[in-house]
mmCIF file of the N, C-alpha and C atoms, coordinates in Angstrom:
data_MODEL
# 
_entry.id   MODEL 
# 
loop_
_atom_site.group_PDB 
_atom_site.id 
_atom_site.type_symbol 
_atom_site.label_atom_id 
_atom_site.label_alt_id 
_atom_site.label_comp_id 
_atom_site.label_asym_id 
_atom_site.label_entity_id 
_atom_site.label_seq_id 
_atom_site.pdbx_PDB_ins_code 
_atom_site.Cartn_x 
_atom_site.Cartn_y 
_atom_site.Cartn_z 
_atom_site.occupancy 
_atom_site.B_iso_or_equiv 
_atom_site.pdbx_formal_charge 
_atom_site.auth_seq_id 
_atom_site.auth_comp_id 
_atom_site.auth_asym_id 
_atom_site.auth_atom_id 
_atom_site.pdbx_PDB_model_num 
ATOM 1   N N  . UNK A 1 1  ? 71.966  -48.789 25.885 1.00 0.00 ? 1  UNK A N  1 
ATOM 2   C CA . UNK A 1 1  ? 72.193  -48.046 24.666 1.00 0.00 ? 1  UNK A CA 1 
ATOM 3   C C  . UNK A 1 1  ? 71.949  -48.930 23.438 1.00 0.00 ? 1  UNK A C  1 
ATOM 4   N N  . UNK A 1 2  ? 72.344  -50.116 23.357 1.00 0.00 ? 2  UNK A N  1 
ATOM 5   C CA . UNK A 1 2  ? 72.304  -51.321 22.453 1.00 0.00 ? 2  UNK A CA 1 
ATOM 6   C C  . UNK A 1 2  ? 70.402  -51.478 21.859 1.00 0.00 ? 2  UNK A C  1 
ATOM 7   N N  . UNK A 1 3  ? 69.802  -51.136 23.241 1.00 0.00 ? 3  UNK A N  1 
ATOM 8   C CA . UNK A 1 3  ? 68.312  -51.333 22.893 1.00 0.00 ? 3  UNK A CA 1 
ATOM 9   C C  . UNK A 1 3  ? 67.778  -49.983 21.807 1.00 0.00 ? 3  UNK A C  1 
ATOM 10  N N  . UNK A 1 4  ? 68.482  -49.005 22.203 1.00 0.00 ? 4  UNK A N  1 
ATOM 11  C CA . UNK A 1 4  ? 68.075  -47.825 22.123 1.00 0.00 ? 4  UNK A CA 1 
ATOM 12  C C  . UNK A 1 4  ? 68.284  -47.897 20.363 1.00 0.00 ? 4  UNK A C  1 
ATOM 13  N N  . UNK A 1 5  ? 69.505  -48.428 20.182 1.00 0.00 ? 5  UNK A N  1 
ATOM 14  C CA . UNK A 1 5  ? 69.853  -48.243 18.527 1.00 0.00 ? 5  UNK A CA 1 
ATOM 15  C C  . UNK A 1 5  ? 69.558  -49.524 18.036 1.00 0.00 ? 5  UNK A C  1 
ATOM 16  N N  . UNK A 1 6  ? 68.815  -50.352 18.473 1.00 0.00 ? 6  UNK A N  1 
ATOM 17  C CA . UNK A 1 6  ? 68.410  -51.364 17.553 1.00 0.00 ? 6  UNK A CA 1 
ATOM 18  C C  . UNK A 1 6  ? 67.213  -51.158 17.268 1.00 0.00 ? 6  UNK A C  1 
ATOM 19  N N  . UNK A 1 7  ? 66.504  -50.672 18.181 1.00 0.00 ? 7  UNK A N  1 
ATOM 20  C CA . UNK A 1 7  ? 65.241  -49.786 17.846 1.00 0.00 ? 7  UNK A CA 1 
ATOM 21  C C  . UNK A 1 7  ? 65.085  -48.807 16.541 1.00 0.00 ? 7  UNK A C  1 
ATOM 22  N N  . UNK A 1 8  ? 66.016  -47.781 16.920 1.00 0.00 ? 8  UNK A N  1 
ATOM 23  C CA . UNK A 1 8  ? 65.802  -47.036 15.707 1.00 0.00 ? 8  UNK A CA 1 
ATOM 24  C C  . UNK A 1 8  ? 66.053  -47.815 14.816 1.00 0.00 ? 8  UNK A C  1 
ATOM 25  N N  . UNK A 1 9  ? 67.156  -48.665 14.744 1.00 0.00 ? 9  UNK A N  1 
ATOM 26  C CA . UNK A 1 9  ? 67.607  -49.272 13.624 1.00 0.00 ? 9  UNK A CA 1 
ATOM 27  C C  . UNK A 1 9  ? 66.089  -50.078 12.765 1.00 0.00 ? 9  UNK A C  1 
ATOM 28  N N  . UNK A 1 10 ? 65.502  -50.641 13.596 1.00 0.00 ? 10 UNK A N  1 
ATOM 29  C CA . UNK A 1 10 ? 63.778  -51.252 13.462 1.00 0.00 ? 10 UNK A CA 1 
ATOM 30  C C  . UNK A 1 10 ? 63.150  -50.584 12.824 1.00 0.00 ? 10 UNK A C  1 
ATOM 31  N N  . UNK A 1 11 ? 63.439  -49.426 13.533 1.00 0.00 ? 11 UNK A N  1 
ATOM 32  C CA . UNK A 1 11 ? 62.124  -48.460 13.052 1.00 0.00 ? 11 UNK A CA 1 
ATOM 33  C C  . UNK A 1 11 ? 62.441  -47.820 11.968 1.00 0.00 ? 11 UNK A C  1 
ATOM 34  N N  . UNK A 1 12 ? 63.383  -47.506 11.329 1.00 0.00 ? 12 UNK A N  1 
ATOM 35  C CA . UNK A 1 12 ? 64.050  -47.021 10.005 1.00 0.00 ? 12 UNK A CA 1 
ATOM 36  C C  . UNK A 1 12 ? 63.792  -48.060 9.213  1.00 0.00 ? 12 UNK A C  1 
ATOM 37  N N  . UNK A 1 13 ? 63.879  -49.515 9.472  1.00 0.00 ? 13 UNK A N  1 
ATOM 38  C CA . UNK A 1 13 ? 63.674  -50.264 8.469  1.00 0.00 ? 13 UNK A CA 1 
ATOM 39  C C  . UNK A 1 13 ? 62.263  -50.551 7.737  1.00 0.00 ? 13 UNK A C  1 
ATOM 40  N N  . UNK A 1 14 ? 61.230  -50.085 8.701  1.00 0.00 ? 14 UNK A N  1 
ATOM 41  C CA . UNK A 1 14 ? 59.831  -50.594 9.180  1.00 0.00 ? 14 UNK A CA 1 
ATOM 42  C C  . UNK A 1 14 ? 59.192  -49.229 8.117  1.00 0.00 ? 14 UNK A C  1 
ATOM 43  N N  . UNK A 1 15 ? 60.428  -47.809 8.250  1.00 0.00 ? 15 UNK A N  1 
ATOM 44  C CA . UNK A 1 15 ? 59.687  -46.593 7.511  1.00 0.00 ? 15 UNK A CA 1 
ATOM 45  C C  . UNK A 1 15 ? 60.191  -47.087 5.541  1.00 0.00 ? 15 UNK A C  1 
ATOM 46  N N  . UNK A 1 16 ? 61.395  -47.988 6.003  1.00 0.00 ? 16 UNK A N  1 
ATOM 47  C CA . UNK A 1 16 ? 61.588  -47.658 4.449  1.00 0.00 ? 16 UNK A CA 1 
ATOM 48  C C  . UNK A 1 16 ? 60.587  -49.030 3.371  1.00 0.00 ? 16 UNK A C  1 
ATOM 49  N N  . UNK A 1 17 ? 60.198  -49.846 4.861  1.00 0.00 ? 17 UNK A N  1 
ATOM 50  C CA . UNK A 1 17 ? 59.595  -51.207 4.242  1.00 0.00 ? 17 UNK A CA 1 
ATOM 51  C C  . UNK A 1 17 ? 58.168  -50.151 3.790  1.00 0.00 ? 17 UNK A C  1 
ATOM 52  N N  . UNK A 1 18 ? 58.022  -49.172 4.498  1.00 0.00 ? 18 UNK A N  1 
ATOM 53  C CA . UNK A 1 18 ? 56.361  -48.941 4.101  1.00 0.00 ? 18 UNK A CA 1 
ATOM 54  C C  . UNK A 1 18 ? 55.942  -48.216 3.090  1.00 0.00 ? 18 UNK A C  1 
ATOM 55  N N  . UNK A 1 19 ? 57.400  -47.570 2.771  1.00 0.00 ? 19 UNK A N  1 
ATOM 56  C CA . UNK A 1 19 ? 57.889  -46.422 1.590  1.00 0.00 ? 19 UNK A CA 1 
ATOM 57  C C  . UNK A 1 19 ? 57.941  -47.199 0.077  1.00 0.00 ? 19 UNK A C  1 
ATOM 58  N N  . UNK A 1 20 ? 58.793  -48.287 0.304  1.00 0.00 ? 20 UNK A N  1 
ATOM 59  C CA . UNK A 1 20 ? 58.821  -49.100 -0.835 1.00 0.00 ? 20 UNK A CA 1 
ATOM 60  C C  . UNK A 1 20 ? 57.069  -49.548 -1.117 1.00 0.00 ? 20 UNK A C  1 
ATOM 61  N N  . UNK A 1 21 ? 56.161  -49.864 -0.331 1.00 0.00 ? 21 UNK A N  1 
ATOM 62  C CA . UNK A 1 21 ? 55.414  -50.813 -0.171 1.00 0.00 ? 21 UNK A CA 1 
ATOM 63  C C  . UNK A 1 21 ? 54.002  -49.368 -0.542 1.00 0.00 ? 21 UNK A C  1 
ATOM 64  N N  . UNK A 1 22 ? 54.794  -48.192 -0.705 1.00 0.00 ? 22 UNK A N  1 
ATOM 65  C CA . UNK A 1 22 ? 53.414  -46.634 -0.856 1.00 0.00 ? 22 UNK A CA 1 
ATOM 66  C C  . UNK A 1 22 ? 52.718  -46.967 -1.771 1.00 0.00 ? 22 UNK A C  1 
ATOM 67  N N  . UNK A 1 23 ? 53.727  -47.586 -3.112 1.00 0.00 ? 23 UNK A N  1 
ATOM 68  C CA . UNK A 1 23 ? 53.056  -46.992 -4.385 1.00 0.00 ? 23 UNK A CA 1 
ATOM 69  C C  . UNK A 1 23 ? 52.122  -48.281 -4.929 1.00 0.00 ? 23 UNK A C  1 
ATOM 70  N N  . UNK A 1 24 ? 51.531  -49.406 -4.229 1.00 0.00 ? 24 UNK A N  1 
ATOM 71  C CA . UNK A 1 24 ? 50.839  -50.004 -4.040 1.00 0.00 ? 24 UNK A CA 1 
ATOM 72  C C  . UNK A 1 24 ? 51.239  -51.927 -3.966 1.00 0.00 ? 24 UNK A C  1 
ATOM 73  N N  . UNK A 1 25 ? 52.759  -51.635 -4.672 1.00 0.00 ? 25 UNK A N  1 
ATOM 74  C CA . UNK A 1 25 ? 53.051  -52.976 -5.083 1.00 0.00 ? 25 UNK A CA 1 
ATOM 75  C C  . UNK A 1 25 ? 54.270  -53.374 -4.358 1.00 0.00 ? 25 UNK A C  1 
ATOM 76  N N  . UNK A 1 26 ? 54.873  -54.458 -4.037 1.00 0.00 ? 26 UNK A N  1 
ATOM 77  C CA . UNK A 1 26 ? 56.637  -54.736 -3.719 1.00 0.00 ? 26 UNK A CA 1 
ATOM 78  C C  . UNK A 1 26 ? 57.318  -55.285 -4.687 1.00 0.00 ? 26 UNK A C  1 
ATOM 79  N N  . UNK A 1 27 ? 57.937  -54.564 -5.413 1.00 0.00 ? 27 UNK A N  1 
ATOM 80  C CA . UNK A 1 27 ? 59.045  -55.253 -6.009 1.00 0.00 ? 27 UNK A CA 1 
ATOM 81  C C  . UNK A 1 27 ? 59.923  -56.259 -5.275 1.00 0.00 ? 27 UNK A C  1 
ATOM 82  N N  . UNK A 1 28 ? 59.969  -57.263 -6.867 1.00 0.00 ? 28 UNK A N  1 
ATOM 83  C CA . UNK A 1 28 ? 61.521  -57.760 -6.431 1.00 0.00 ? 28 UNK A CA 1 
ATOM 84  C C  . UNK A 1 28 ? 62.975  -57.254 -5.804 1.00 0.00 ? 28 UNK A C  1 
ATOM 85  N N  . UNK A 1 29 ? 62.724  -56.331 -6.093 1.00 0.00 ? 29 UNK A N  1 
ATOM 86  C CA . UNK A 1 29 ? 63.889  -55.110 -6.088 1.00 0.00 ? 29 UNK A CA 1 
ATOM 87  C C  . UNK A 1 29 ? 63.824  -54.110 -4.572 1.00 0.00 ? 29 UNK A C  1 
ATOM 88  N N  . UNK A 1 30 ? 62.503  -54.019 -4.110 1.00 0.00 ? 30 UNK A N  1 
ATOM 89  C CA . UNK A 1 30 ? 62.127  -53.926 -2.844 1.00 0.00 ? 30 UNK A CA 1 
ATOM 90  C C  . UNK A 1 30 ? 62.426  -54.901 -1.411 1.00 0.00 ? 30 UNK A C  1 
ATOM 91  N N  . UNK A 1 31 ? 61.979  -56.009 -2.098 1.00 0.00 ? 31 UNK A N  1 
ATOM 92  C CA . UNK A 1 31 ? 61.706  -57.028 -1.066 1.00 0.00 ? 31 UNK A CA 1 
ATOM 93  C C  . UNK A 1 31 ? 63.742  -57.179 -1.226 1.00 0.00 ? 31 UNK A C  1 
ATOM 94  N N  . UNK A 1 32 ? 63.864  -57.517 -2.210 1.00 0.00 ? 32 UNK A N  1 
ATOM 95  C CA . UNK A 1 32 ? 65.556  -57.683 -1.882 1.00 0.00 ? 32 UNK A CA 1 
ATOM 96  C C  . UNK A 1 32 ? 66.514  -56.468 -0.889 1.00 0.00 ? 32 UNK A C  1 
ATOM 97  N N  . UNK A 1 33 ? 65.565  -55.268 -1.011 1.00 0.00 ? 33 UNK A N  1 
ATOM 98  C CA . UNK A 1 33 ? 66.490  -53.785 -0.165 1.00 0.00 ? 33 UNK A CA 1 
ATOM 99  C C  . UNK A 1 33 ? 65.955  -54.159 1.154  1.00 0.00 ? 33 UNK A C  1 
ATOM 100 N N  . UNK A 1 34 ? 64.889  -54.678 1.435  1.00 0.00 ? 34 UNK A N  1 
ATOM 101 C CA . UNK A 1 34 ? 63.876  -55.066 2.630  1.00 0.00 ? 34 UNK A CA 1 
ATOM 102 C C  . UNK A 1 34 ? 65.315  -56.226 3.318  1.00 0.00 ? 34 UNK A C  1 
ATOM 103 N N  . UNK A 1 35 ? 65.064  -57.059 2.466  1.00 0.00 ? 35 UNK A N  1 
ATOM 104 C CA . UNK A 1 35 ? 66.109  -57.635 3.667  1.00 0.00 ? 35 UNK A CA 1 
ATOM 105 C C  . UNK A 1 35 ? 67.580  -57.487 3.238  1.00 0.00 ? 35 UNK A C  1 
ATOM 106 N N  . UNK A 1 36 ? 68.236  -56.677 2.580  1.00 0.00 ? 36 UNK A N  1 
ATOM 107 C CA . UNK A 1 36 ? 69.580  -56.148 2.864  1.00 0.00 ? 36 UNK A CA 1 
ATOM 108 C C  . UNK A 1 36 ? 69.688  -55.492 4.163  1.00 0.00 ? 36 UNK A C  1 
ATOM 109 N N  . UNK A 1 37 ? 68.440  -54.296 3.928  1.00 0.00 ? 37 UNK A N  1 
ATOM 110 C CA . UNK A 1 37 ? 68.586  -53.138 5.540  1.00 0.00 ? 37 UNK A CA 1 
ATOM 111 C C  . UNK A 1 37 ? 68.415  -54.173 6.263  1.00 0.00 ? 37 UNK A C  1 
ATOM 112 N N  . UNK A 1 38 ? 67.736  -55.139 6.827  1.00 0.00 ? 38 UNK A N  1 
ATOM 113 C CA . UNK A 1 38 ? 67.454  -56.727 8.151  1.00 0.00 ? 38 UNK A CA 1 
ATOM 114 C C  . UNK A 1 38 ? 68.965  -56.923 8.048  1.00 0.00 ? 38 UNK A C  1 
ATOM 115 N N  . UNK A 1 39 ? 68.971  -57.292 6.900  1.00 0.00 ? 39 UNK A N  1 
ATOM 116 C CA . UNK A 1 39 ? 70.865  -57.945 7.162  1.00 0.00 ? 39 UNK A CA 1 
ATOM 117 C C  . UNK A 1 39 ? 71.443  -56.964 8.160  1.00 0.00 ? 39 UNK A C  1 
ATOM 118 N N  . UNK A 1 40 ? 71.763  -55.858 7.658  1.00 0.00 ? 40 UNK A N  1 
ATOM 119 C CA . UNK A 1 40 ? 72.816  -55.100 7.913  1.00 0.00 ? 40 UNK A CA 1 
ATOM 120 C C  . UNK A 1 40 ? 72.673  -55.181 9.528  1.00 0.00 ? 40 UNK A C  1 
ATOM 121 N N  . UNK A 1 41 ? 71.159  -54.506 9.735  1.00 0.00 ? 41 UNK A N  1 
ATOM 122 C CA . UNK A 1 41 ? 71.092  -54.186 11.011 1.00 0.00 ? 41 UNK A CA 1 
ATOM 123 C C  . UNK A 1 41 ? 71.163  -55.214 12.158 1.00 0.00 ? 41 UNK A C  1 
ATOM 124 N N  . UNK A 1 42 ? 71.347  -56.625 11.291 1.00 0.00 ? 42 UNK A N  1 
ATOM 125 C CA . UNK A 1 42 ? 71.242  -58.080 12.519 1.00 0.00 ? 42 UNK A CA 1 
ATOM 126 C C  . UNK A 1 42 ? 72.571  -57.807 12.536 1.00 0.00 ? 42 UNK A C  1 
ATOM 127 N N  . UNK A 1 43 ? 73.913  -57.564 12.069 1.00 0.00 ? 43 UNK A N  1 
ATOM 128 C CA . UNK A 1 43 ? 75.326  -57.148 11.457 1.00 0.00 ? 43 UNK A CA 1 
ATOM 129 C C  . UNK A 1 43 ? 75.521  -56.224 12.764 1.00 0.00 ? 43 UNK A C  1 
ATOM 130 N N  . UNK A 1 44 ? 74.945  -54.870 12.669 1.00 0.00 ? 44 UNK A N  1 
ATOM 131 C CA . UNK A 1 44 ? 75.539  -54.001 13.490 1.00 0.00 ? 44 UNK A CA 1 
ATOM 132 C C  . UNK A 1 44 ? 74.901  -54.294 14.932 1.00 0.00 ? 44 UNK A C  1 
ATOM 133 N N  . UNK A 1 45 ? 73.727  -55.098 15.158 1.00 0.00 ? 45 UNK A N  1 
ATOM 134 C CA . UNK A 1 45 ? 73.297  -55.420 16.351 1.00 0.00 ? 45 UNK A CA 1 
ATOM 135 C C  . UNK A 1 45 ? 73.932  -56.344 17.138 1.00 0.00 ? 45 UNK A C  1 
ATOM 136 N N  . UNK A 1 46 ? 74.678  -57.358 16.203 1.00 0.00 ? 46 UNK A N  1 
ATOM 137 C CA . UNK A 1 46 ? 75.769  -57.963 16.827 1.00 0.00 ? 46 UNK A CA 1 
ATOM 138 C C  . UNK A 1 46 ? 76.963  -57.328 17.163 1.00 0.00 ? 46 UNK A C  1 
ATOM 139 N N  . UNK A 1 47 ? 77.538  -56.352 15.929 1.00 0.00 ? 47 UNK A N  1 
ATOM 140 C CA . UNK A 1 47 ? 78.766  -55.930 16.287 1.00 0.00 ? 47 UNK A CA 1 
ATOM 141 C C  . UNK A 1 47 ? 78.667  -54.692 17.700 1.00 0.00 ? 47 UNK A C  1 
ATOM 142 N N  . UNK A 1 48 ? 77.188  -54.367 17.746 1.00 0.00 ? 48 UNK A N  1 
ATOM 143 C CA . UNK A 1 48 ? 77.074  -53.346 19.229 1.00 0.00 ? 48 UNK A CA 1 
ATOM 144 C C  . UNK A 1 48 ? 77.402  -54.709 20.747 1.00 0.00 ? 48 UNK A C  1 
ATOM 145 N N  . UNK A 1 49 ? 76.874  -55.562 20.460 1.00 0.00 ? 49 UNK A N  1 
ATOM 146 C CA . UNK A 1 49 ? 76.713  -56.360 21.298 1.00 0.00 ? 49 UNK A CA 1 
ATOM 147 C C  . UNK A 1 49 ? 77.713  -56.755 22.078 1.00 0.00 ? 49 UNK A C  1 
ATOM 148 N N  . UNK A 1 50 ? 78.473  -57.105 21.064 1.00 0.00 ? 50 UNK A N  1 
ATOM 149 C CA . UNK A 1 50 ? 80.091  -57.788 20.537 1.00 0.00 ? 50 UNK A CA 1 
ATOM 150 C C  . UNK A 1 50 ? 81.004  -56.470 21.467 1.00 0.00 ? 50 UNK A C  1 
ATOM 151 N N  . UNK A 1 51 ? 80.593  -55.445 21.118 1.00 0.00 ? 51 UNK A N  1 
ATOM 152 C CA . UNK A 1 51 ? 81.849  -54.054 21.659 1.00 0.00 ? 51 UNK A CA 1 
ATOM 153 C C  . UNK A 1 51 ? 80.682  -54.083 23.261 1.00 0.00 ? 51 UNK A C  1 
ATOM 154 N N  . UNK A 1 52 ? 80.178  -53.859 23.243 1.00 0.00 ? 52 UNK A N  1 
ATOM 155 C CA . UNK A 1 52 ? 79.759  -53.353 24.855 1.00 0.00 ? 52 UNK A CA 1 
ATOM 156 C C  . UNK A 1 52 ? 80.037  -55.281 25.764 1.00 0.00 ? 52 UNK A C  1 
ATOM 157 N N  . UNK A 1 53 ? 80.318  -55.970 25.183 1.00 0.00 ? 53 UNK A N  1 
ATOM 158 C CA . UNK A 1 53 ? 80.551  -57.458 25.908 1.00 0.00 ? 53 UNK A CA 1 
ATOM 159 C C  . UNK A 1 53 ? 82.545  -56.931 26.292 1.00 0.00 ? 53 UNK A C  1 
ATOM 160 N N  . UNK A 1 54 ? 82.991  -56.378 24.986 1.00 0.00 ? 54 UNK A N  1 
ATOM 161 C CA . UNK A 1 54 ? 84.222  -55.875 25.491 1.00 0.00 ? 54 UNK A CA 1 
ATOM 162 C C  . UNK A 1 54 ? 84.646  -54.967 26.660 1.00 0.00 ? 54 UNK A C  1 
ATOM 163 N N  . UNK A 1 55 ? 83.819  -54.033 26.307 1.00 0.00 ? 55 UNK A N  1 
ATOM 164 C CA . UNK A 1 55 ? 83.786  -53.027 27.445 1.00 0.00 ? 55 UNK A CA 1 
ATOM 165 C C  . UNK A 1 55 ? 83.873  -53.218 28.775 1.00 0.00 ? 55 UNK A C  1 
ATOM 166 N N  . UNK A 1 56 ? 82.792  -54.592 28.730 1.00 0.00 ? 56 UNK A N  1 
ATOM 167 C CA . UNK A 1 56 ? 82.293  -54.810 30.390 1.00 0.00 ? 56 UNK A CA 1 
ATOM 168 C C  . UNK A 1 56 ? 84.026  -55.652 30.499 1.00 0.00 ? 56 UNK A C  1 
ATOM 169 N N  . UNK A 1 57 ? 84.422  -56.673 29.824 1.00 0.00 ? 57 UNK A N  1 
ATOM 170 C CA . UNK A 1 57 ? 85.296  -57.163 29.797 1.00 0.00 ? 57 UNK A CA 1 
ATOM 171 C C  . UNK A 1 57 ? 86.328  -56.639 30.608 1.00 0.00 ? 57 UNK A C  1 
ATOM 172 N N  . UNK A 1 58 ? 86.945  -55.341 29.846 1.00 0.00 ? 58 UNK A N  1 
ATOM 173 C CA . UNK A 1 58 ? 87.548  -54.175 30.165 1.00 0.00 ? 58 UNK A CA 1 
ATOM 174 C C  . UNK A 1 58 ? 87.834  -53.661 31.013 1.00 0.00 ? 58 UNK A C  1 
ATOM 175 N N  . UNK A 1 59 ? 86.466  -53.370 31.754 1.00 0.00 ? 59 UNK A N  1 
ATOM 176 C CA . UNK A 1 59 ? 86.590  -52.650 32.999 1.00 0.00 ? 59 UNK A CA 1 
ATOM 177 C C  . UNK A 1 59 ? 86.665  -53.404 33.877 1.00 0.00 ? 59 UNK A C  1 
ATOM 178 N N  . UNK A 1 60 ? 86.000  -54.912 34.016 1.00 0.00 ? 60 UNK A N  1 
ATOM 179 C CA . UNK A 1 60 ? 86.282  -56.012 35.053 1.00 0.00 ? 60 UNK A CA 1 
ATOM 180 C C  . UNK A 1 60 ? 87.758  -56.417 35.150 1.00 0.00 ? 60 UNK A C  1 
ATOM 181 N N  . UNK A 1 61 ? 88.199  -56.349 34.047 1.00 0.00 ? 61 UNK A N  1 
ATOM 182 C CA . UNK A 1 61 ? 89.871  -56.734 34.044 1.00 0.00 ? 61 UNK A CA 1 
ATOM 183 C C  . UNK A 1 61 ? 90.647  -55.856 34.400 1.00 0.00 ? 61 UNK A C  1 
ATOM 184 N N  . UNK A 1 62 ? 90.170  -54.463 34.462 1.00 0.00 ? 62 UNK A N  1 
ATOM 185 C CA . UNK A 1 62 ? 90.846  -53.339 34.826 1.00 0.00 ? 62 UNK A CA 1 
ATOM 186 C C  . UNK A 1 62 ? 90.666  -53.209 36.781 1.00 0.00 ? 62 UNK A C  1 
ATOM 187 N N  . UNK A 1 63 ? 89.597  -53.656 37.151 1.00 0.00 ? 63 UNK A N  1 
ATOM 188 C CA . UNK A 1 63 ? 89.149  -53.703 38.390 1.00 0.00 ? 63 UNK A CA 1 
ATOM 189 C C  . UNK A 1 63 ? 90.165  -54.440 39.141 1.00 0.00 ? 63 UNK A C  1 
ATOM 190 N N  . UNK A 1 64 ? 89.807  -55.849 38.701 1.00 0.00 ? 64 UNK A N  1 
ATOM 191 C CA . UNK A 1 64 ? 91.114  -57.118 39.100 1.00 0.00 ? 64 UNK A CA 1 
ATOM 192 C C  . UNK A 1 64 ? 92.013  -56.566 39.349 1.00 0.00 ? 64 UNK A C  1 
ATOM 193 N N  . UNK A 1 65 ? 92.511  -55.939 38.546 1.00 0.00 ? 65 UNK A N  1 
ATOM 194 C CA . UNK A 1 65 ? 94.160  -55.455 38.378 1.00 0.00 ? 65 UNK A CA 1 
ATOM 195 C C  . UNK A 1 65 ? 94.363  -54.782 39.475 1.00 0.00 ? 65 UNK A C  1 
ATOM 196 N N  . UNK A 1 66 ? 93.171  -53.499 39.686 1.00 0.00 ? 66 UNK A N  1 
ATOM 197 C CA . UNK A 1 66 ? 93.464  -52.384 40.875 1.00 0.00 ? 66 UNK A CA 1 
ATOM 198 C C  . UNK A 1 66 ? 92.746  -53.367 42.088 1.00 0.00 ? 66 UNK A C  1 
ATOM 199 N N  . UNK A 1 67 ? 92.437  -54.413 42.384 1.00 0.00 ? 67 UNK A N  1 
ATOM 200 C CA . UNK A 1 67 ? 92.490  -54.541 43.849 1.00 0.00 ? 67 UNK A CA 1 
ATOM 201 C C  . UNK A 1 67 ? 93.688  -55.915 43.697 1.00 0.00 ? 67 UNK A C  1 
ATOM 202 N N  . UNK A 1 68 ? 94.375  -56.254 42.972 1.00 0.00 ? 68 UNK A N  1 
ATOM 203 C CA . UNK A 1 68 ? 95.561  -56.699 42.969 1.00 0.00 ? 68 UNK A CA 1 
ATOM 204 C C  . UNK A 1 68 ? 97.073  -55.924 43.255 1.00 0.00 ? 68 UNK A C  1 
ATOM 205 N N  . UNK A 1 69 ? 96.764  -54.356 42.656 1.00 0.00 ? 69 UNK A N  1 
ATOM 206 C CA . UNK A 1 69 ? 98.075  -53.758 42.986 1.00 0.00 ? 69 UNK A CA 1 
ATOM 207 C C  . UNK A 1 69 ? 97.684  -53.608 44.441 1.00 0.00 ? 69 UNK A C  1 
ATOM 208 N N  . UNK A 1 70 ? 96.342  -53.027 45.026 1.00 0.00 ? 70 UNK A N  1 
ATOM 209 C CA . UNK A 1 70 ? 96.532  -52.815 46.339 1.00 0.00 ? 70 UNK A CA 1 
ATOM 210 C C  . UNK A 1 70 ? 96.230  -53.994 47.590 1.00 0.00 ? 70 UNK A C  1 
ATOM 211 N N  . UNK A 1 71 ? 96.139  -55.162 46.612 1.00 0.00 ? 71 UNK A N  1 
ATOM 212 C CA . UNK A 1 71 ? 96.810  -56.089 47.804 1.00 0.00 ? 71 UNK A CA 1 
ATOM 213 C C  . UNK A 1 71 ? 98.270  -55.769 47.912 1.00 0.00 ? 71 UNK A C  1 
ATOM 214 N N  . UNK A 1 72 ? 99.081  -56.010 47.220 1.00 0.00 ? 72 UNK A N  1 
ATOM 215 C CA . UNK A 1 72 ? 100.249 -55.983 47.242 1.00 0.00 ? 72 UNK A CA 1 
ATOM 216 C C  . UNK A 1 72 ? 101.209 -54.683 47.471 1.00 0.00 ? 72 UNK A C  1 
ATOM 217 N N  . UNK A 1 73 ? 100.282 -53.599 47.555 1.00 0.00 ? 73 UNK A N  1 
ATOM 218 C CA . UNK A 1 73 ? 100.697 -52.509 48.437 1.00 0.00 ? 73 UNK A CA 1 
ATOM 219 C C  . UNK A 1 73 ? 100.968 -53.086 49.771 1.00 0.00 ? 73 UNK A C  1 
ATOM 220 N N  . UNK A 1 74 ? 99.604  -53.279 49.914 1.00 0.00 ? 74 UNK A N  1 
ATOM 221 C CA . UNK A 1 74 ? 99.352  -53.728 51.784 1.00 0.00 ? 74 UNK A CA 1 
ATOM 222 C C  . UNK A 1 74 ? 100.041 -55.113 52.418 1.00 0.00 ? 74 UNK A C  1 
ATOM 223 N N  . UNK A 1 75 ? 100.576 -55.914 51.819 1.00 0.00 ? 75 UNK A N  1 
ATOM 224 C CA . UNK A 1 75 ? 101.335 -56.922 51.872 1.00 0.00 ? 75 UNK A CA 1 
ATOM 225 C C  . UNK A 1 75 ? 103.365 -56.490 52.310 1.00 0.00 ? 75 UNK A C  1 
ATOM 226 N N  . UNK A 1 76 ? 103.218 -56.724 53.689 1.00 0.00 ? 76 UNK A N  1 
ATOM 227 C CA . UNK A 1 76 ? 104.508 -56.543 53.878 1.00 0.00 ? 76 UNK A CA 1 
ATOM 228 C C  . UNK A 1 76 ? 105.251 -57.046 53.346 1.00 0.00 ? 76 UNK A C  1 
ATOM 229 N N  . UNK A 1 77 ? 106.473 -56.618 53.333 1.00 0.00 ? 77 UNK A N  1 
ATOM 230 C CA . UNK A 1 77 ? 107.807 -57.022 52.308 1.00 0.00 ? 77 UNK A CA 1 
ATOM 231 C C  . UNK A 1 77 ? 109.213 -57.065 53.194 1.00 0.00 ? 77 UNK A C  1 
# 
């Protein structure tokens, strides 16, 4: 999923770099929005990264747990 929205995220940046870039010239004022949208999207490409590294986290720690309670089911007492 991470690939999927960094892509668009690319490709939105790539439509607005070409939009700024129509009316024949780049502004200062362009080239500075050019790499704000880069910023942002290196920003949210980490913070996707960052949450699905949790996730996996998550569910591995959640796993542990359930073949820990059922050792200790199966463990006489």
């Amino acid at each position: 999923m991470n690939d999927l929205k960094r892509t668009v995220r690319d490709t939105e940046a790539d439509a607005k770099e070409a939009w700024r870039k129509a009316d024949g010239h780049e502004s200062l004022g362009d080239k500075a929005a050019n790499i704000r949208d880069r910023a942002g999207n290196a920003v949210k490409d980490v913070g996707d990264d960052i949450h699905e590294e949790a996730d996996k986290l998550s569910r591995d720690a959640a796993y542990e747990r359930g073949r820990t309670d059922e050792a200790e089911m199966r463990t006489p007492r």
